[in-house]
C-alpha positions in Angstrom: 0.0 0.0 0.0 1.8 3.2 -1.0 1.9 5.9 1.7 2.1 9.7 0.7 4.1 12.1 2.6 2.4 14.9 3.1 2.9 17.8 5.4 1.3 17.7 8.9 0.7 21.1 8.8 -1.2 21.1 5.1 -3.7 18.1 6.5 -4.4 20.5 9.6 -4.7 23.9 7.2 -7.0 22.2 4.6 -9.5 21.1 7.6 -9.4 24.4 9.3 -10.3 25.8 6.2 -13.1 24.0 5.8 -14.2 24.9 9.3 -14.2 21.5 10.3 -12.9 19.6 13.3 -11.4 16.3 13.9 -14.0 14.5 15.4 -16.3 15.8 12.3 -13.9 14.1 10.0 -13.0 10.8 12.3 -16.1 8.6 11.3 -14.3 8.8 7.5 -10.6 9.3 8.1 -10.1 7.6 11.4 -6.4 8.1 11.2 -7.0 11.8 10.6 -5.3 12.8 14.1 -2.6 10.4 13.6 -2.1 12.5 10.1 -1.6 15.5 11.5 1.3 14.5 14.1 3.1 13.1 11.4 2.6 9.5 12.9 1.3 8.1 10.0 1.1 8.8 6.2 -2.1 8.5 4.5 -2.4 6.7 1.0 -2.9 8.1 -2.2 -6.6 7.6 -2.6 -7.4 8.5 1.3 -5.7 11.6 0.7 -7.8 12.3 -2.8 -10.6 11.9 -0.4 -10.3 13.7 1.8 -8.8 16.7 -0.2 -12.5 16.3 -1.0 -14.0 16.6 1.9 -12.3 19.8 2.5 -12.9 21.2 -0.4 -9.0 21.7 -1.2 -7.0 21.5 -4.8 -5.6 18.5 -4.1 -2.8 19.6 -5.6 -2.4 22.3 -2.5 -2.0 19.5 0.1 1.7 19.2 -1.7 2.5 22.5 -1.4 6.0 23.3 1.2 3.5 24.8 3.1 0.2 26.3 3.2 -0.7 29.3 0.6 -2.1 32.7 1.6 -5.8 32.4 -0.7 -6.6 36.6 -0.9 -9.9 37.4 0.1 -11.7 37.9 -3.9 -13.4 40.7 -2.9 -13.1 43.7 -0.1 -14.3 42.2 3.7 -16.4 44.0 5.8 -17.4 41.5 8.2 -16.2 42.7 11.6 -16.0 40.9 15.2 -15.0 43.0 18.4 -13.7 45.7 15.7 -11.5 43.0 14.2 -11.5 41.6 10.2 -11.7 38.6 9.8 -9.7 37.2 7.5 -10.1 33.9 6.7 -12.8 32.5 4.3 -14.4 28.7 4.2 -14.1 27.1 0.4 -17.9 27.1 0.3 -18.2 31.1 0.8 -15.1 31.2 -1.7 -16.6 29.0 -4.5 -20.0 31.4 -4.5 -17.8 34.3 -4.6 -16.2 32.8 -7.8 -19.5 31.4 -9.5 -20.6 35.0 -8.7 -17.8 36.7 -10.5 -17.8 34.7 -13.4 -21.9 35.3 -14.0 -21.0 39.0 -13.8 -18.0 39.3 -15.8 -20.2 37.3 -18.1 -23.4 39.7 -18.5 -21.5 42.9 -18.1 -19.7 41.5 -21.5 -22.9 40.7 -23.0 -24.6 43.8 -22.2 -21.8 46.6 -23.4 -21.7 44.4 -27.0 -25.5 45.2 -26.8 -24.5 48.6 -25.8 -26.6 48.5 -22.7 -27.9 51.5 -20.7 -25.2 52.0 -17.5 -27.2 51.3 -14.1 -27.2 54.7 -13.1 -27.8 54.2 -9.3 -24.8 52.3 -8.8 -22.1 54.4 -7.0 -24.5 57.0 -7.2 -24.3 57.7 -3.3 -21.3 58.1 -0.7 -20.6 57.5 3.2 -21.3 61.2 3.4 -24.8 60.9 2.1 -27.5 60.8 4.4 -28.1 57.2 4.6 -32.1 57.8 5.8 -32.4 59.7 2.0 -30.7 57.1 0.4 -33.1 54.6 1.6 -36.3 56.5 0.5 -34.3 56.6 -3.0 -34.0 53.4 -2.4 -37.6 52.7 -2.3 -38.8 55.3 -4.4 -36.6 53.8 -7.3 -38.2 50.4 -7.0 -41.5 51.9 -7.3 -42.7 50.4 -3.5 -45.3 52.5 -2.6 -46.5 53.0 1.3 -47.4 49.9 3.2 -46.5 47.4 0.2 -45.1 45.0 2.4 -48.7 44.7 4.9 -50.4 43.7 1.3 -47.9 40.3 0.9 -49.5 37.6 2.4 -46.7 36.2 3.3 -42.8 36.3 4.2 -41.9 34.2 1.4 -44.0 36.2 -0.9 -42.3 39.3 0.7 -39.1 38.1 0.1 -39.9 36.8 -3.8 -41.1 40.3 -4.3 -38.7 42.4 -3.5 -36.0 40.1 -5.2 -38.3 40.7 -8.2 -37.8 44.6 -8.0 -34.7 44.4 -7.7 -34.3 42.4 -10.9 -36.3 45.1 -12.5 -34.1 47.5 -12.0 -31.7 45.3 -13.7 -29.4 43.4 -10.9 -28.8 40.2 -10.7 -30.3 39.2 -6.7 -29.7 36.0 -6.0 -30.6 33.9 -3.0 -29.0 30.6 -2.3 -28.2 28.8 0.8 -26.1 26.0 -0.2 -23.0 26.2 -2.7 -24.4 25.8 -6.4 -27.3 22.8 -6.1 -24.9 21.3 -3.8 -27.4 20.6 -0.6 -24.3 18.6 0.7 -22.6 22.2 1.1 -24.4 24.4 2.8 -23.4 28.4 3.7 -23.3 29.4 7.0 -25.1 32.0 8.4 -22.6 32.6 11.2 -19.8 33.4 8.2 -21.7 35.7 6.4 -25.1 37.0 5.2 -24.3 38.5 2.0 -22.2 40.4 -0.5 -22.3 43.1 -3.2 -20.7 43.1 -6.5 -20.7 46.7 -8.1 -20.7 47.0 -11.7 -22.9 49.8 -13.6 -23.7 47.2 -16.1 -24.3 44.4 -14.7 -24.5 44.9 -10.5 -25.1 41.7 -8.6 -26.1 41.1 -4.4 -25.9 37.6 -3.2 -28.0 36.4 -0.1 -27.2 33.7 2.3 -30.6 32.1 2.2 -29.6 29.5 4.9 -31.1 32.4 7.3 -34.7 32.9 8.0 -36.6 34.6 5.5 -37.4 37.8 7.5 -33.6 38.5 8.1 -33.1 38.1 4.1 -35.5 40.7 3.4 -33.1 42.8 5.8 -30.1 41.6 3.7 -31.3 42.3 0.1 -32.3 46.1 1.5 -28.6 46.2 3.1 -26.3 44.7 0.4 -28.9 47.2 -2.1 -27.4 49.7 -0.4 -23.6 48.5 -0.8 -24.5 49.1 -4.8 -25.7 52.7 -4.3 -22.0 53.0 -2.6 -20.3 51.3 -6.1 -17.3 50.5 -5.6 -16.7 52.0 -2.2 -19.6 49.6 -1.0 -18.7 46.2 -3.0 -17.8 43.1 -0.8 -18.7 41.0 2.0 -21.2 41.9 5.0 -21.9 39.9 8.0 -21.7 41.0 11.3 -22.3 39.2 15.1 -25.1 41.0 17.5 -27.6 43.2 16.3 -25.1 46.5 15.5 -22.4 46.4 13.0 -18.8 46.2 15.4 -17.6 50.2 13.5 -17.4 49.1 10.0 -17.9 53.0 8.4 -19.7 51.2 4.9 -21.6 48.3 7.1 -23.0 51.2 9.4 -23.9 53.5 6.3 -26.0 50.0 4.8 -27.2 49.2 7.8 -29.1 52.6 8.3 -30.5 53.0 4.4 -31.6 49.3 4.7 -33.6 50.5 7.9 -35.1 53.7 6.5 -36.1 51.3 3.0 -37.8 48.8 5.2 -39.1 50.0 8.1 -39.8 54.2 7.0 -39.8 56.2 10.0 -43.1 58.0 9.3 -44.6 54.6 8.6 -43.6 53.1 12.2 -44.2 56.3 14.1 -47.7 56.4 12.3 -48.2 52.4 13.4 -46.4 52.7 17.0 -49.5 54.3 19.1 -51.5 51.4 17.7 -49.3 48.5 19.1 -46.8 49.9 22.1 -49.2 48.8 25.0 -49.4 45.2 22.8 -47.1 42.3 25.0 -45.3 41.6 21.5 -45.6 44.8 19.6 -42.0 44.2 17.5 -43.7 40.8 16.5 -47.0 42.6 15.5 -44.9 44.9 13.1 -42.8 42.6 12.0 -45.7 40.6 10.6 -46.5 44.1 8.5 -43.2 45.2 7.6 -41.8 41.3 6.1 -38.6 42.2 8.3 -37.2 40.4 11.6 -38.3 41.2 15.2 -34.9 42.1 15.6 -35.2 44.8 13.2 -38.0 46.6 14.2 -37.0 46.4 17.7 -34.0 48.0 16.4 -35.5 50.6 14.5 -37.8 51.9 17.3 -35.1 51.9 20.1 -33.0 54.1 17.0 -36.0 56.0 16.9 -36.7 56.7 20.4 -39.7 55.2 20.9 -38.3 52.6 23.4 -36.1 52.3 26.3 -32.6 50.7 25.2 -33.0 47.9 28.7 -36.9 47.5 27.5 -35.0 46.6 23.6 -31.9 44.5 25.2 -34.4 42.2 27.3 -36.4 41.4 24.3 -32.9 41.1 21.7 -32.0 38.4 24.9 -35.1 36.7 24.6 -35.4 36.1 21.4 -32.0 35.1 20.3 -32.5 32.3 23.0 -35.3 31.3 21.2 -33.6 31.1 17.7 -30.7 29.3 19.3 -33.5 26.6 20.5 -34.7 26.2 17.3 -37.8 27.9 17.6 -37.4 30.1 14.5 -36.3 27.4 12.2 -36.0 28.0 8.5 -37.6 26.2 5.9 -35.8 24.5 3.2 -36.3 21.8 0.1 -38.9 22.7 -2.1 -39.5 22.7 -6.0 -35.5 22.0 -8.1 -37.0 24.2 -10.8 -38.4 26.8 -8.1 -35.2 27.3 -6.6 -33.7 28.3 -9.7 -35.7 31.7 -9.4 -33.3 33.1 -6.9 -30.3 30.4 -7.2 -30.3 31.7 -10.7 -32.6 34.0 -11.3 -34.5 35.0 -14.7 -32.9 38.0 -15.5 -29.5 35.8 -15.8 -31.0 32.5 -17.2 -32.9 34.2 -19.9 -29.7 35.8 -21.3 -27.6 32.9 -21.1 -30.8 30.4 -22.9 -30.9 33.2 -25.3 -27.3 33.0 -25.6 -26.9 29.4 -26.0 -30.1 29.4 -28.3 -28.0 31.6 -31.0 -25.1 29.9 -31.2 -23.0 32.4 -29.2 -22.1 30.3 -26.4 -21.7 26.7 -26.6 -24.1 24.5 -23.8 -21.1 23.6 -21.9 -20.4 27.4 -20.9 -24.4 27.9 -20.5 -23.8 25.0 -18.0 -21.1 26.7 -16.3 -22.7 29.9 -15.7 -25.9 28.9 -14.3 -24.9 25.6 -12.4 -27.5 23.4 -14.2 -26.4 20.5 -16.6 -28.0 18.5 -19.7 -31.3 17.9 -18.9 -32.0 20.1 -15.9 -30.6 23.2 -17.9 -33.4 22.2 -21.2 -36.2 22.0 -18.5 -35.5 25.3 -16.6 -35.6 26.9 -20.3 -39.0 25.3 -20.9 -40.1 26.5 -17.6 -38.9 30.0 -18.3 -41.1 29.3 -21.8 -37.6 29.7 -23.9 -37.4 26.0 -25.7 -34.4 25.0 -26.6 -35.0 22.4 -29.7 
């Protein structure tokens, strides 16, 4: 049985990469400890394996020692006021996949000589965020009180990823890595990121999180596109208030003002402050978290910040318990919407329809192959023979 000697120190990189732990890995490498103080060498195929597992090049586990992989896009995920700097492969692999739909339309639109999205960089960290939130709003045509008239928070969420589409960026929501339900995105590594480009802008949200905290998400990383280029990258933050991040503070307060208006919640307050849950009453009417509106009135001063942190206490012990569960599964073909999303998938069908892309590249670029790829087309009513 051939051995391979491989660096102690490149088994234990390539597993804390992947955010995993030894006793995560044991039931399939049970050596795996043993590995990693050089007591024994794995075999060829054990180490093909588990390169795997981890997500890794296996070509990287030969390396003298382990690489510095930069960050793709600007981080502004902060913890006690410190970056953090290292990235899982799943979180990495989106990133890419992201890129490579974007460098893809914004080539396809400027041959068509597409309009410029306008909006995008349009506002800075010295802008009044409040204002750029009502632009915000008032650009995706949501008049007062739309969100009360969606029945539900899925149908909140699908309709204000649709809006945003209209306006021409590419908003997609996704909570595992492709279609790979084996790799799901954590929630606790990030919630979502912004890609600027005037032709062809892109937000990506984790939809491993509940769907009221997406809503808050695709109004916040909406926001990092109004900033451009100062505003594209990664957002995720622990707690309820961004830990001093200038561009995650700015987002944070337009996505606020977009979802929750102050005239609409100081207009709605009388009716619910002597309630015993009024944040869960407006939550039900604005689509957004507890959390948020909770937020937005102790920011507003309608609240006591003790009467805000004994709630924020309560409730995050009931998410931790399980009690506000996502949902998940549902409809292949239904997922596509926001795994894909039509405004992408019709260009590429389009594009694969005339011959300007082959299918393998219209495989690629939305993450469906063969068959799955011609029904999604039919679905979208774009046949493909």
């Amino acid at each position: 049985m051939n051995r391979v000697a491989v660096s102690p120190e490149l088994v234990q990189w390539a597993r804390e990469r992947a955010h995993l732990d030894v006793e995560t890995l044991e039931p399939k490498f049970p050596k795996l400890s043993q590995w990693e103080r050089c007591e024994v060498l794995p075999t060829f195929k054990q180490l093909e394996s588990f390169a795997n597992a981890t997500h890794v090049p296996f070509g990287y586990l030969f390396l003298p020692e382990p690489p510095q992989i930069p960050m793709p896009i600007p981080d502004f995920r902060t913890l006690q006021n410190q970056q953090l700097r290292t990235a899982s492969p799943d979180l990495l692999d989106t990133i890419y996949a992201m890129q490579g739909r974007q460098s893809w339309l914004r080539e396809t639109r400027a041959e068509c000589d597409a309009l410029s999205r306008e909006f995008v960089g349009s506002a800075s960290l010295t802008d009044d965020p409040a204002a750029i939130g009502r632009e915000m709003r008032r650009l995706l045509d949501l008049e007062h009180g739309w969100a009360a008239n969606v029945r539900t928070w899925q149908d909140a969420v699908s309709a204000l990823r649709i809006a945003i589409e209209a306006l021409g960026v590419m908003a997609v929501i996704n909570g595992v890595v492709g279609n790979n339900t084996h790799r799901a995105l954590n929630v606790e590594e990030f919630r979502g990121f912004a890609l600027s480009d005037e032709y062809a802008p892109l937000i990506f949200v984790n939809g491993a999180d509940a769907k009221s905290a997406q809503m808050f998400t695709l109004a916040h990383e909406l926001a990092h596109l109004w900033l451009g280029a100062e505003g594209s990258g990664l957002s995720g933050f622990s707690g309820i208030f961004p830990d001093g991040a200038p561009v995650e503070i700015f987002c944070d307060q337009a996505a606020a003002e977009f979802l929750v208006p102050e005239a609409e919640l100081r207009a709605a307050w009388s009716d619910v402050s002597r309630e015993e849950a009024p944040f869960e009453l407006l939550a039900r009417r604005f689509k957004v978290s507890p959390i948020v509106v909770g937020r937005r009135a102790l920011d507003l001063r309608l609240i006591e910040r003790q009467y805000f942190f004994d709630f924020y206490e309560v409730y995050i012990r009931q998410e931790r318990n399980g009690k506000q569960a996502t949902a998940s599964g549902g409809d292949f073909y239904n997922n596509q919407n926001t795994r894909v999303g039509s405004l992408f998938a019709v260009q590429v069908i389009r594009a694969a329809r005339e011959r300007r892309i082959g299918f393998k590249q219209a495989y690629e670029l939305t993450g469906l192959n063969g068959g799955a790829f011609q029904e999604y087309a039919r679905r979208l009513g774009m046949e493909l023979s």
